[in-house]
N, C-alpha and C positions, 0 to 999 in steps of 0.2 A: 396584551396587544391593544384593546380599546384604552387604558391607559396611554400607552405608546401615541396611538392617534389624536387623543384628545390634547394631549400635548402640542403633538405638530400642527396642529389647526389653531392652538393658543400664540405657536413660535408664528405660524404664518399672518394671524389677523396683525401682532406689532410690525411684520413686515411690510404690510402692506397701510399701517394705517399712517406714515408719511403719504402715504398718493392723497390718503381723505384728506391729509390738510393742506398740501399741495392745491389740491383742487377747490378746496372749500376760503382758504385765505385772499387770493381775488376778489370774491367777491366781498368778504368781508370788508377789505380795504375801500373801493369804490362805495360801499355803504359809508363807510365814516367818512370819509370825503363829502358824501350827499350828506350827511348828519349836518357837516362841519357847514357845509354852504345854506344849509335849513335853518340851522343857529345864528348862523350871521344873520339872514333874510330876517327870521323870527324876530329877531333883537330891534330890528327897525320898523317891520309891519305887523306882526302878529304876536300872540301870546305865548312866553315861554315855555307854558306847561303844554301845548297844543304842537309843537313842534318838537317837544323831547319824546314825546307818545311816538309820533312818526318815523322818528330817528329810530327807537326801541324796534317798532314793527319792522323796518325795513332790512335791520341786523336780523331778526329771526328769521325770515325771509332769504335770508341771501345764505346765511348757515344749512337752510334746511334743503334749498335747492344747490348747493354743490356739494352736500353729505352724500343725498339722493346720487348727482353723475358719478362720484368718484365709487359710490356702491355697485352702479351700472360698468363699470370698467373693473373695480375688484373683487366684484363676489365670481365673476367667471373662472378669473384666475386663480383664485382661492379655491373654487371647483375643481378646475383644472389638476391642480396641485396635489388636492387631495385623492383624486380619482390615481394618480400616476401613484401616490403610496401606497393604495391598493392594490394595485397593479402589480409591485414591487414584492407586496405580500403575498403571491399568489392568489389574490382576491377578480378573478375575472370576470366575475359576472356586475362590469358596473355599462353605465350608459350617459353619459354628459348630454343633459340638456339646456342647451343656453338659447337666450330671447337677447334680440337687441344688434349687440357691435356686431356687426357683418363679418370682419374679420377674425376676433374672437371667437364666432359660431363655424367658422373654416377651418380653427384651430381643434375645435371641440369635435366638427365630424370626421377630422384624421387619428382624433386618438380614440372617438369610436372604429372606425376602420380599421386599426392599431391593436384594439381589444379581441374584435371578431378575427381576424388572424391569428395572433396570439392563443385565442382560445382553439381554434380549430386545429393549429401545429400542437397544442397540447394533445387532443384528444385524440389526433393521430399518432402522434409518441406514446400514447399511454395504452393504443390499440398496437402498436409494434412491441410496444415492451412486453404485453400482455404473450401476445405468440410467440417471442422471442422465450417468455418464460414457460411459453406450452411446453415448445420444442426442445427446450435444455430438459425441462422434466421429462420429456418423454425419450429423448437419448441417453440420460441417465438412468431410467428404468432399463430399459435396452443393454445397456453396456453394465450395469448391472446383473441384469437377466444372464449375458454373455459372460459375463464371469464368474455367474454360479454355476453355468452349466463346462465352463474350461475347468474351474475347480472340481466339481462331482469326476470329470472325467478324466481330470488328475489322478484323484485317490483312488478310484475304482479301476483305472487300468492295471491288465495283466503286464502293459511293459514296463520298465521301471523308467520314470522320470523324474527330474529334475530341473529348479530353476535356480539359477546362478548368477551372481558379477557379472560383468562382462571383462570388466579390466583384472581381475585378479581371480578370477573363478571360485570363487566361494559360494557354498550353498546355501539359500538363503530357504526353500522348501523342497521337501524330497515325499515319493510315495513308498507305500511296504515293499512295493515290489523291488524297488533296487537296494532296499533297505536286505532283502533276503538274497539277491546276488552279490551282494559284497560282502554280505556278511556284519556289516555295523548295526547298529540299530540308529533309530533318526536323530536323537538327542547328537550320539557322536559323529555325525554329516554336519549339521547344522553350521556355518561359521567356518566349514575347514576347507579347504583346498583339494583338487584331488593330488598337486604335489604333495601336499602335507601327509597327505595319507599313504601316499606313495602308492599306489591305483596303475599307471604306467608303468606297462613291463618293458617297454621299450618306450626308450627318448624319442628316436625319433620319429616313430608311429605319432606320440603327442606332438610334435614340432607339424609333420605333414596335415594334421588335423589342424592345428590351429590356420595354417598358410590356408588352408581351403576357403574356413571360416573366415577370414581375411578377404581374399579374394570373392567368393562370392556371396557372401553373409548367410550361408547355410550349407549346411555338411546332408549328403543323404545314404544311408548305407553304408557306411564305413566300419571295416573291418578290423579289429585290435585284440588285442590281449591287455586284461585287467588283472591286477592282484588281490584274491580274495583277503579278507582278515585271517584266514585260519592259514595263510601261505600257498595255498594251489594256485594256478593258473586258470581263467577262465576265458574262453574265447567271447567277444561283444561284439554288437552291431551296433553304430550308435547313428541316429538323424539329430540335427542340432539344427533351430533356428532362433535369431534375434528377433524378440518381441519387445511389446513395451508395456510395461506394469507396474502401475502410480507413478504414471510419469516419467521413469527412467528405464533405461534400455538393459534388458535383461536374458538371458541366455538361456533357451528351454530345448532340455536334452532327452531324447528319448534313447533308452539302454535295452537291448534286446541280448538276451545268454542265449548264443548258437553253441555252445561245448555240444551241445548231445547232436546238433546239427553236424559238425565238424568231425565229429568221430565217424557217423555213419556216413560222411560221405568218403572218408580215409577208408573206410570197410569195404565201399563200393567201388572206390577204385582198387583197391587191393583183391578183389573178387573179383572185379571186371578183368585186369592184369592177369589172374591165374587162368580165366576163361582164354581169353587172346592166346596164352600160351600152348593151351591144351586144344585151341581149335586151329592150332598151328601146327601142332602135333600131328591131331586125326588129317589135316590136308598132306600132312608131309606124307603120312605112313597110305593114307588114298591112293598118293602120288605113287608110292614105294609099289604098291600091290598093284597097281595098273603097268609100272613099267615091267614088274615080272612077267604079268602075264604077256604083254607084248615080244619079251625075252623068249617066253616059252615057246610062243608061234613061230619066233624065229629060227628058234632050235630044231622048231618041228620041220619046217621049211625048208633046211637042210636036208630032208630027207626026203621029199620029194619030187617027184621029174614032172609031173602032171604042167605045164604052162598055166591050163586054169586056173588048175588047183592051187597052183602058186601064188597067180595073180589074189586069190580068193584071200591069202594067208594074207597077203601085201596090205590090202585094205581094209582087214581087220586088225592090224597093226596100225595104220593111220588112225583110223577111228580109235584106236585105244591112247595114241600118243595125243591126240586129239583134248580128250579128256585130262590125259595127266599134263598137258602143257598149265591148264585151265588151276588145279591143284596146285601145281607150282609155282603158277605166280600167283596166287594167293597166300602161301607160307611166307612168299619170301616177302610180300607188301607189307606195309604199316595200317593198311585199312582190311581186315580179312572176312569184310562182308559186300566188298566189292572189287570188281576186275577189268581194268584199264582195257576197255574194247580195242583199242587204237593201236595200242602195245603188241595185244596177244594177236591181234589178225597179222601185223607185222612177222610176227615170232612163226605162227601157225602156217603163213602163206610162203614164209621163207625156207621152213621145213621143207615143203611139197615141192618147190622148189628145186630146191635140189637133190630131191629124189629123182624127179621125172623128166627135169631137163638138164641131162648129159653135154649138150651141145649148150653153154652158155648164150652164146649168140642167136639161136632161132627161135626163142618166145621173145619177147620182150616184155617186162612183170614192173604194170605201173600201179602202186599204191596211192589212194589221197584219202585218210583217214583222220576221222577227227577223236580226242580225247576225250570219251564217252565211259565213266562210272557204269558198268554193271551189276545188278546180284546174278547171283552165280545159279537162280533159278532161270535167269534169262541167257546169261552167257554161255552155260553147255549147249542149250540146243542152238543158238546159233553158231558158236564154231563149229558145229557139226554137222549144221545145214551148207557152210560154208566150206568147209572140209570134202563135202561132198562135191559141187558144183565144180572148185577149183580143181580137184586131182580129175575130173571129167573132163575138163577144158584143157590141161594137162595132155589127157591119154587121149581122146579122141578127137581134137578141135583140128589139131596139125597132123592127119596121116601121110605117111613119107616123107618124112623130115621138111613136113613145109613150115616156114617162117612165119611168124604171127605175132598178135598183141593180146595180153591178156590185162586187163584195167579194173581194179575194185576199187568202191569207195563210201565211207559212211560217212553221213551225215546226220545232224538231230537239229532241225526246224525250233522254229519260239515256242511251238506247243511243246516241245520234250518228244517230239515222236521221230524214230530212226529211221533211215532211209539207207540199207544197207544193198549196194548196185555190184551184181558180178557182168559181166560180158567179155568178151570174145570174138576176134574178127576172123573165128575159123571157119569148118564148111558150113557150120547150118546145124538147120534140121526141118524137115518139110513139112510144110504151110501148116497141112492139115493135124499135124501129132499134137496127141493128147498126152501133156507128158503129166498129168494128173493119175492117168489111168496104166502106166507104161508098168511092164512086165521086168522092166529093169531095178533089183534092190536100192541102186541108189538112188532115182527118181524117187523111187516112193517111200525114201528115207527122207525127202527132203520134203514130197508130200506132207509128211505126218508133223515134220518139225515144223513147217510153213503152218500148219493147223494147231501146233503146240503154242506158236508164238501168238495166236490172232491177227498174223500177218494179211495183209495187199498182197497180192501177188502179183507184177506184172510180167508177160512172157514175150519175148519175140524171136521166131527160130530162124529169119531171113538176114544176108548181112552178116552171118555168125550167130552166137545165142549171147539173148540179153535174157538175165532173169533182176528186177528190184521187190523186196520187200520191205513194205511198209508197218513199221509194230510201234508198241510201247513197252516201256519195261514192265515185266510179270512182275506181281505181289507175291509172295512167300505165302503160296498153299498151308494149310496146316495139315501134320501128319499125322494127327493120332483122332 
């Protein structure tokens, strides 16, 4: 390098030593001109050797003062020159001092101005680079770190994964765990395909996996059948997502074996299915032993003259049919832990129906019900609360064949809570009756079931009888 500049500073002095004689030959000239007019004068007034001395001094003279100017005009730029090769070298620490040409010194303090720029856009690149090299180091540490810990919790997972192609599926790393659901070990994964290995038991379960992975560049929970090495069938669950690793885009599969999942839940439905059956059963044969016994009353009934007694038989007969409608349509449902309210008060109320009203025309029987799910902890006691009310409204509401309206209707609010309304626009019943306390079985059937259900109870005996109760569905008591 100092060879290099010693150099340029040898190439620069020839460049510039035309300006020294440039500037110094002037004067030269006008000295021999004075010499030449000294020598002439000399030759006719004075002494030869006294006028060549003169001549002599005045060439020195005149050399030494335009060597001098043109040193004052080229050593600056020669300065100049030199500073800017430094500059060139990444040499910034210089400073040009020049004395003298005014505008050479205007020159000097732009390429000081020039330097202090320069050095300062270094020093802040060299502070940008510097963090710019924190920051890579420290997100490589990072993403480093991240990928010891993606790896650890590769091989040490219990599900079996793997990473793959994306264009051609091949296995590029696998853990033990899928390595023992397939049955290969990892040497024979490595490289192959799951076509190659023939993995799919069905096409086009692969086909629907991949369209997923297409569409939304990740599979979650999907359901298949793979083929072990030893030939069995295994049931998988697989989640797939496109990651990116060294840089290329690669396919990370997680493999979950539900076979022992898959059995036991065939088990459970095939155990649930024989429960259903058998609880279709005990409702059928419920049914069976309640319509006998209603049979029997009937038979018995036949043999009575008693009116009362009659009567007495009549409504324990409703109440028992009561119950077995409730059995019934539960066998015959698809849901046999619950019973369409809607349906059965239809079914129940049309019964009573046409027991008790001979003359089609003089009740008038308006249902507005809505389709309300119940368990069958809730639904006996209210068709039997209801059971009650209705065959009252029935027998007593219209004496002497008077003409009426009988209107039910359930409803269930946002809360889930029923609102199940009987009324009546027959005689009544006066102001003061306590029909909580009444001496009558069916009142205080419907007492006990109104306190079964944790029903509202509201009463009104003027106008006809209005009774609403307000409940929710009962929980399933436990019985042992």
């Amino acid at each position: 390098m100092k060879v290099l500049l010693l150099r340029r500073r040898i190439q620069l002095y020839f460049e510039v030593l035309p300006l020294h004689l440039l500037l110094t030959v002037p004067f030269a000239l006008q000295i021999l001109g004075a010499i030449a007019l000294i020598q002439w004068l000399s030759w006719q007034n004075l002494a030869q050797i006294n006028a060549f001395v003169l001549c002599l001094a005045a060439l020195v003279v005149s050399i030494y003062l335009g060597s001098a100017i043109a040193r004052q005009i080229a050593d600056p730029i020669l300065q100049l020159s030199q500073a800017a090769c430094a500059i060139a070298n990444g040499e910034l620490n210089q400073e040009i001092k020049v004395q003298g040409i005014k505008e050479i010194k205007i020159l000097a303090d732009s390429f000081n101005l020039m330097i202090q720029q320069l050095k300062a856009g270094f020093e802040a690149m060299e502070k940008t680079n510097k963090e710019l090299e924190k920051h890579v180091e420290e997100r490589t540490a990072e993403l480093k770190l991240s990928e010891e810990k993606f790896f650890k919790a590769f091989w040490s997972s219990p599900s079996g994964m793997a990473i793959s192609t994306l264009e051609e599926g091949r296995f590029i790393e696998v853990n033990e765990s899928i390595s023992q659901i397939l049955g290969y070990a990892k040497e024979e994964l490595i490289g192959k395909s799951s076509i190659e290995l023939n993995l799919w038991v069905d096409e086009r379960s692969r086909i629907q996996f991949i369209q997923i992975l297409r569409q939304k560049a990740a599979v979650h929970n999907f359901e298949t059948q793979f083929r072990h090495r030893a030939g069995t069938t295994k049931a998988i669950e697989i989640s797939a997502q496109i990651i990116r690793l060294d840089g290329q885009p690669r396919l990370l599969c997680v493999c979950s074996d539900i076979t022992q999942r898959k059995i036991s839940e065939a088990q459970l439905q095939a155990s649930l299915h024989e429960k259903e059956i058998l609880l279709k059963e005990i409702h059928h044969r419920v049914k069976n032993n309640l319509h006998i016994m209603a049979n029997l009353l009937d038979l018995q009934s036949d043999a009575i003259q008693d009116p009362k007694l009659l009567e007495v038989f009549t409504l324990c007969q409703n109440r028992i049919h009561t119950m077995t409608l409730i059995h019934e349509q539960l066998y015959q449902s698809e849901n046999l832990a619950k019973v369409d309210l809607g349906k059965y008060i239809h079914r129940l109320v049309g019964n009573l129906y046409s027991s008790y009203n001979s003359n089609a025309n003089r009740i008038i029987l308006k249902i507005e019900v809505e389709s309300v799910p119940l368990n069958i902890e809730t639904a006996i006691p209210c068709g039997l609360l209801l059971n009650e009310l209705v065959t009252n409204a029935f027998k007593h509401a219209f004496p002497h064949n008077r003409c009426g309206k009988v209107h039910i209707a359930l409803h269930q609010d946002a809360t889930e809570q029923l609102h199940l309304t009987i009324w009546d626009n027959g005689i009544g019943i006066q102001a003061d009756f306590d029909w909580q306390n009444s001496p009558s079985l069916g009142l205080k059937l419907v007492h006990i079931l109104s306190k079964q259900l944790k029903a509202k109870v509201k009463f009104n005996g003027t106008n006809g009888t209005f009774f609403r109760f307000s409940f929710f569905e009962l929980l399933y008591k436990p019985r042992f």
